[in-house]
C-alpha positions as CSV (number, residue, x, y, z in Angstrom):
1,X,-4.0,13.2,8.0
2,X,-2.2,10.7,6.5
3,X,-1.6,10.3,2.6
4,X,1.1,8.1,2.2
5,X,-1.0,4.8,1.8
6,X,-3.2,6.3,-0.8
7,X,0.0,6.8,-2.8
8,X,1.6,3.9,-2.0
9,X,-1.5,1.9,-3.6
10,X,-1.7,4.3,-6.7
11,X,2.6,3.2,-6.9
12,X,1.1,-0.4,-6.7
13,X,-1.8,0.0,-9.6
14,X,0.5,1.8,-11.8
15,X,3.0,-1.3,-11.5
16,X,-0.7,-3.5,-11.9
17,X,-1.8,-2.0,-15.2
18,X,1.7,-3.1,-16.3
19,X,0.7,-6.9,-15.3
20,X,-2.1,-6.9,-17.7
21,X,0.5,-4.7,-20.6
22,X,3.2,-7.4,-20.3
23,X,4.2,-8.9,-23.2
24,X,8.3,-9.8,-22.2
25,X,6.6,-13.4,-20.4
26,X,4.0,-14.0,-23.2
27,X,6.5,-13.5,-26.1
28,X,7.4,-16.7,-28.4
29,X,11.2,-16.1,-28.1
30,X,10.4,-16.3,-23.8
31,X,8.6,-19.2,-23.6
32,X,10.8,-21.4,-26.1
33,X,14.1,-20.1,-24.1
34,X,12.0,-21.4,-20.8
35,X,11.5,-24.7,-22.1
36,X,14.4,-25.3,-23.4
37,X,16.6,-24.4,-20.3
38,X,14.0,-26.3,-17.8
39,X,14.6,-29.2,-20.4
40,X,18.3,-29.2,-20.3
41,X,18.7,-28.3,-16.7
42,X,15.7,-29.1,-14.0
43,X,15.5,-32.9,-14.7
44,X,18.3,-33.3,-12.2
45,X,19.5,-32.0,-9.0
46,X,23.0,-30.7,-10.3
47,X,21.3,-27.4,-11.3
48,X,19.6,-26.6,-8.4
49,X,22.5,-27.4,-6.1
50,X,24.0,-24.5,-8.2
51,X,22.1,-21.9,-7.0
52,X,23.7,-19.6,-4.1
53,X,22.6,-20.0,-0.6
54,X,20.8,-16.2,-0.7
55,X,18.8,-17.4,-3.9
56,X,18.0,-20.9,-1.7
57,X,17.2,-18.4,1.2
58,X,14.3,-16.7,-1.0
59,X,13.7,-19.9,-2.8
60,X,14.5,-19.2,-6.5
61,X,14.1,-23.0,-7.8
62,X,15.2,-23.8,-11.2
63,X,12.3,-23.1,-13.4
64,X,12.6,-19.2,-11.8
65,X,15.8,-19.1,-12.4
66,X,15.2,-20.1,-16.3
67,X,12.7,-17.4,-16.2
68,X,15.2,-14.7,-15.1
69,X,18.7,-16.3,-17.5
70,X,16.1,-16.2,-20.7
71,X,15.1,-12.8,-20.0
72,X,18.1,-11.2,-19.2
73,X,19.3,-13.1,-22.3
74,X,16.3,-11.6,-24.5
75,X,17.0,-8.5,-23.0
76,X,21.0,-8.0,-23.4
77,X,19.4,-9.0,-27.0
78,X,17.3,-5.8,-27.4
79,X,19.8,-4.0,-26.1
80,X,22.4,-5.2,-28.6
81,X,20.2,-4.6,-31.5
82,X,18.6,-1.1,-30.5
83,X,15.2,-2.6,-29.9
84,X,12.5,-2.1,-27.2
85,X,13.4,-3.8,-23.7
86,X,10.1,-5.8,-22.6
87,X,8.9,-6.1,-19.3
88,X,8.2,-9.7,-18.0
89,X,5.3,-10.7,-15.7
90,X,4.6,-6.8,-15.1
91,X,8.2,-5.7,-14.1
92,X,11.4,-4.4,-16.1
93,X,13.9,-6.7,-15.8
94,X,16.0,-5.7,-13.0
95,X,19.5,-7.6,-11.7
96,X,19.2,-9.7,-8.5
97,X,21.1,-8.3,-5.9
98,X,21.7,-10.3,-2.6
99,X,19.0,-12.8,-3.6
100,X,16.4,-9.2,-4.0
101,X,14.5,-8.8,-7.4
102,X,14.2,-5.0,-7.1
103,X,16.8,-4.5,-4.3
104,X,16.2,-0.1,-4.7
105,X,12.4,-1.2,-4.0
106,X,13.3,-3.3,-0.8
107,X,15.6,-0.2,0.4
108,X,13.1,2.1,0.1
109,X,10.6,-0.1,1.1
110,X,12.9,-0.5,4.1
111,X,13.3,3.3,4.8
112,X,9.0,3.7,4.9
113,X,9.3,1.2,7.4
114,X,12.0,2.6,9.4
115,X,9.8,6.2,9.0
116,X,6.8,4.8,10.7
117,X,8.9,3.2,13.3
118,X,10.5,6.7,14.2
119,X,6.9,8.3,13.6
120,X,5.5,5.8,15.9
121,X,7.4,6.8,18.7
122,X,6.7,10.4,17.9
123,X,3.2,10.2,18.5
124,X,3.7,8.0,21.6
125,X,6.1,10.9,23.2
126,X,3.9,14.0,21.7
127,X,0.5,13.1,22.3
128,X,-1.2,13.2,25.7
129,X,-2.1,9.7,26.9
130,X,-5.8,10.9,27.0
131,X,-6.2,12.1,23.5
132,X,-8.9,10.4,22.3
133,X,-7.5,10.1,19.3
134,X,-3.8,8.8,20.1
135,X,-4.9,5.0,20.2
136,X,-5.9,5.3,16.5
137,X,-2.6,6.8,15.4
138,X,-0.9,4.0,17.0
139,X,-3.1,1.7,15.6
140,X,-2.3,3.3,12.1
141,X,1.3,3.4,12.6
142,X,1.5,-0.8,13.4
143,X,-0.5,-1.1,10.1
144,X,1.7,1.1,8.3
145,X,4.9,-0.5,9.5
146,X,3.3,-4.0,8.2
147,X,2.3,-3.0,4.6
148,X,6.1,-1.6,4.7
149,X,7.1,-4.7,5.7
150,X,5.6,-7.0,3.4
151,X,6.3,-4.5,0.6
152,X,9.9,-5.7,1.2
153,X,9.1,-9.3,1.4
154,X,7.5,-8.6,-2.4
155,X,9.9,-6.8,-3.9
156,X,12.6,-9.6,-2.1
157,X,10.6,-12.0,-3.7
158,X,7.4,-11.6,-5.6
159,X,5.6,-15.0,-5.2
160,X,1.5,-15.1,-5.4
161,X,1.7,-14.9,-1.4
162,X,4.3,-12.1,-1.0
163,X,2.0,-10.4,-3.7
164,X,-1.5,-11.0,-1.7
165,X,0.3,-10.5,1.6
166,X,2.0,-7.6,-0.1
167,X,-1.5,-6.0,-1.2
168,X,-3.8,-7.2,1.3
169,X,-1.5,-5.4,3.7
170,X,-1.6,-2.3,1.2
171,X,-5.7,-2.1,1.4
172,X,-5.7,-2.6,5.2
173,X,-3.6,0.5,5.7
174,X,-5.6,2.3,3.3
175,X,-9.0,1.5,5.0
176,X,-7.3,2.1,8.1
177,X,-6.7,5.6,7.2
178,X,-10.0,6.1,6.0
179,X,-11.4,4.6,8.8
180,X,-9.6,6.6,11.8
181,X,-10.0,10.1,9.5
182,X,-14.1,9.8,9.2
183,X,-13.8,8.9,13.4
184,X,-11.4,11.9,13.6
185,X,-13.6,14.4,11.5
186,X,-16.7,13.5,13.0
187,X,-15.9,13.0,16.3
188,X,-17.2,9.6,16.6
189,X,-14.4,9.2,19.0
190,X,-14.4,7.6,22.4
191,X,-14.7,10.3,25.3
192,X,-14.3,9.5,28.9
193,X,-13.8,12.1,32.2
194,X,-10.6,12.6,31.1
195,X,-10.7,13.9,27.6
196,X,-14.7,14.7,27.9
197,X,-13.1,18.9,27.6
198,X,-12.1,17.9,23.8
199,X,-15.6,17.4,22.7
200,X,-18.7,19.3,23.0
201,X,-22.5,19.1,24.7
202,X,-24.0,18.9,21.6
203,X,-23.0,16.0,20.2
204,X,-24.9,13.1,21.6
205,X,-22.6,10.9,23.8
206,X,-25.0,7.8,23.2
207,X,-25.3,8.2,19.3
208,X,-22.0,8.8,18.6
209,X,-21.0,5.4,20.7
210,X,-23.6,4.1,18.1
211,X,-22.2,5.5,14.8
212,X,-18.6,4.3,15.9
213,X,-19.4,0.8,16.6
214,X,-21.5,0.5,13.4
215,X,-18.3,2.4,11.3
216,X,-16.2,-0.1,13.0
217,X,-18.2,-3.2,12.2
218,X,-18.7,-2.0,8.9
219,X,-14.9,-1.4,8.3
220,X,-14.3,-5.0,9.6
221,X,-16.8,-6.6,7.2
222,X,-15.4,-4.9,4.1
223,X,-12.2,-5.9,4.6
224,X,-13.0,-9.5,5.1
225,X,-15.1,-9.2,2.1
226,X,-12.4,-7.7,0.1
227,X,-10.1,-10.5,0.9
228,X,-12.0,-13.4,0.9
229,X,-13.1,-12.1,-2.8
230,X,-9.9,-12.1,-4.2
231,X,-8.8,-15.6,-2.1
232,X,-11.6,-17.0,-3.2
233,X,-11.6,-16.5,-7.3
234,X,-9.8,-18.5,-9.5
235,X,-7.3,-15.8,-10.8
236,X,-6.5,-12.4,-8.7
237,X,-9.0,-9.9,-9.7
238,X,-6.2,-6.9,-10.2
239,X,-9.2,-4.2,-11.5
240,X,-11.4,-5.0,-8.8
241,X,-8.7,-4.5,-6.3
242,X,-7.7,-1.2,-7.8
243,X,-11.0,-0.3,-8.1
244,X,-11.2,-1.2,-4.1
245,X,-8.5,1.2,-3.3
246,X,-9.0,3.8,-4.9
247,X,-12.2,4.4,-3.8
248,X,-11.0,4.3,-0.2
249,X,-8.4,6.4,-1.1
250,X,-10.2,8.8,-3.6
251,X,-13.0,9.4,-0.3
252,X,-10.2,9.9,2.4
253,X,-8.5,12.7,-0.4
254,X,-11.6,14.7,-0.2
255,X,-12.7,14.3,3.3
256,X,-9.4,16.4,4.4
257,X,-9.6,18.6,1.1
258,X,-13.4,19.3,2.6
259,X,-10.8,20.3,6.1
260,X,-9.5,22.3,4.0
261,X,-12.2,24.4,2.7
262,X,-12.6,28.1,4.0
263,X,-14.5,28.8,6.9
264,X,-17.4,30.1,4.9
265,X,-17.8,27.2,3.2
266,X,-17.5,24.1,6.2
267,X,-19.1,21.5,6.0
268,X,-18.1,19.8,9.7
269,X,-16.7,20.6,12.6
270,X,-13.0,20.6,12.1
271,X,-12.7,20.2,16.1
272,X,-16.0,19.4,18.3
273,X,-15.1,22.0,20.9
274,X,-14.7,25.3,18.3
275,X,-17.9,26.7,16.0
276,X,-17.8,25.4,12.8
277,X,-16.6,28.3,11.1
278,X,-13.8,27.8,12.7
279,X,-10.3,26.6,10.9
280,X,-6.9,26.5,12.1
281,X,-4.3,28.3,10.1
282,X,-2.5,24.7,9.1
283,X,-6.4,23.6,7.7
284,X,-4.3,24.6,4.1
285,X,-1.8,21.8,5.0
286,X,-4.7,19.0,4.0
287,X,-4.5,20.2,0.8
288,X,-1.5,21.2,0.4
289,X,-0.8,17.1,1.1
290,X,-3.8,15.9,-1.3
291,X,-2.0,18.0,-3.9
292,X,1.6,16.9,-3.5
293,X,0.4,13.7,-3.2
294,X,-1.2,13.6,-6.6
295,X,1.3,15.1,-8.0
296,X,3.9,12.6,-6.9
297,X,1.5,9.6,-8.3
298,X,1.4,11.5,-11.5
299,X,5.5,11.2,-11.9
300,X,5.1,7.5,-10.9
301,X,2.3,6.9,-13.3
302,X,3.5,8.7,-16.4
């Protein structure tokens, strides 16, 4: 089980419902500061030739960096008088660091990534070659390692492509998840002569083939759907997307809180092979995982 993408995303809509709560960007004393600067310094190149070669390198042009001297300004401002600090365009307004926007964000971005790399080769060296199941935790851990990724990229540089790559990367790992735990729960895995001992007679071979190409197909066409609904509209639909994500995430939470369950009360095979009252003592990890999860979402979100 995996429950990391499902808070990731939750990290992500907290930091959303900010978006639409900003008011540092919207604020009078912003926008006059903005247009004052890009008045006195982007009508000529002598600005922009300013800027350091790691801000050129994540292409901070003049208007952004007008946007980050007035709020800083606005902000050392609020400091001075004991007022509220503002966030701007959904974030607090963090120092650049080595041309990053939220440089602790990219680090730990970066450490995720480095994680799934090691866990990557974890699974490669633990897992039998024949699992049926081993292809699909591979799978997950490439998709992982790119959401960690572009999470970097974002918090490097949030642009409206880092963002959508950022995201889009974000619900792919989350469908994933859901995607390879409802194939993993009920054994809708592929089974050849090899691992044919880690399934049972009574599942139909033929029906189960079946019910994981449709889950597949299906899984393919909702993500293309997801994304070419929010490419497609005029403005990024950040409640929709939310919405999207959390459902995902919401159904993979209880599908391994249902592993959980006691024996007396299953409602699925926990492993094809074994009776269905039948639960491992580490069943209680599932939850164990859905709880801390939710827990560690609830320290992000409030």
């Amino acid at each position: 089980m995996q429950l990391q993408p499902y808070l990731r995303f939750l990290t992500l809509a907290s930091i959303l419902t900010l978006v639409a709560a900003s008011s540092g960007d919207r604020s009078n004393d912003f926008q006059r500061c903005v247009s004052r600067c890009q008045l006195e310094n982007c009508t000529s190149r002598s600005e922009i030739t300013q800027t350091s070669l790691l801000d050129s390198l994540t292409h901070w042009t003049c208007i952004d960096q007008c946007k980050y001297k007035c709020m800083h300004t606005i902000t050392d401002f609020a400091i001075e008088i004991g007022v509220f600090i503002q966030q701007y365009y959904g974030k607090w307004p963090f120092w650049r660091f080595l041309g990053m926007q939220e440089p602790a964000s990219v680090i730990f971005s970066l450490m995720n990534l480095l994680l799934h790399i090691w866990g990557r080769g974890e699974v490669e060296k633990d897992i039998q070659d024949d699992h049926p199941m081993k292809k699909f935790y591979v799978t997950w851990s490439y998709v992982s390692c790119n959401a960690w990724l572009w999470s970097a990229v974002f918090h490097t540089r949030d642009t409206p492509l880092t963002e959508k790559l950022d995201y889009f990367s974000a619900a792919m790992t989350i469908l994933y998840s859901l995607y390879f735990s409802v194939i993993r729960l009920f054994h809708l895995y592929p089974v050849n002569s090899r691992n044919r001992h880690l399934t049972s007679p009574i599942f139909n071979a033929n029906r189960r083939r079946i019910m994981y190409y449709l889950w597949s197909i299906l899984c393919i066409l909702v993500y293309i759907g997801h994304v070419s609904y929010l490419v497609l509209l005029p403005r990024f639909d950040y409640t929709y997307n939310i919405i999207f994500n959390l459902a995902l995430g919401l159904t993979h939470n209880i599908l391994w809180l249902a592993f959980a369950l006691p024996s007396s009360l299953s409602v699925f095979r926990r492993f094809a092979y074994q009776a269905k009252s039948y639960r491992p003592v580490y069943a209680t990890n599932a939850a164990v995982a859905v709880l801390l999860t939710t827990a560690a979402t609830c320290l992000e979100l409030f």
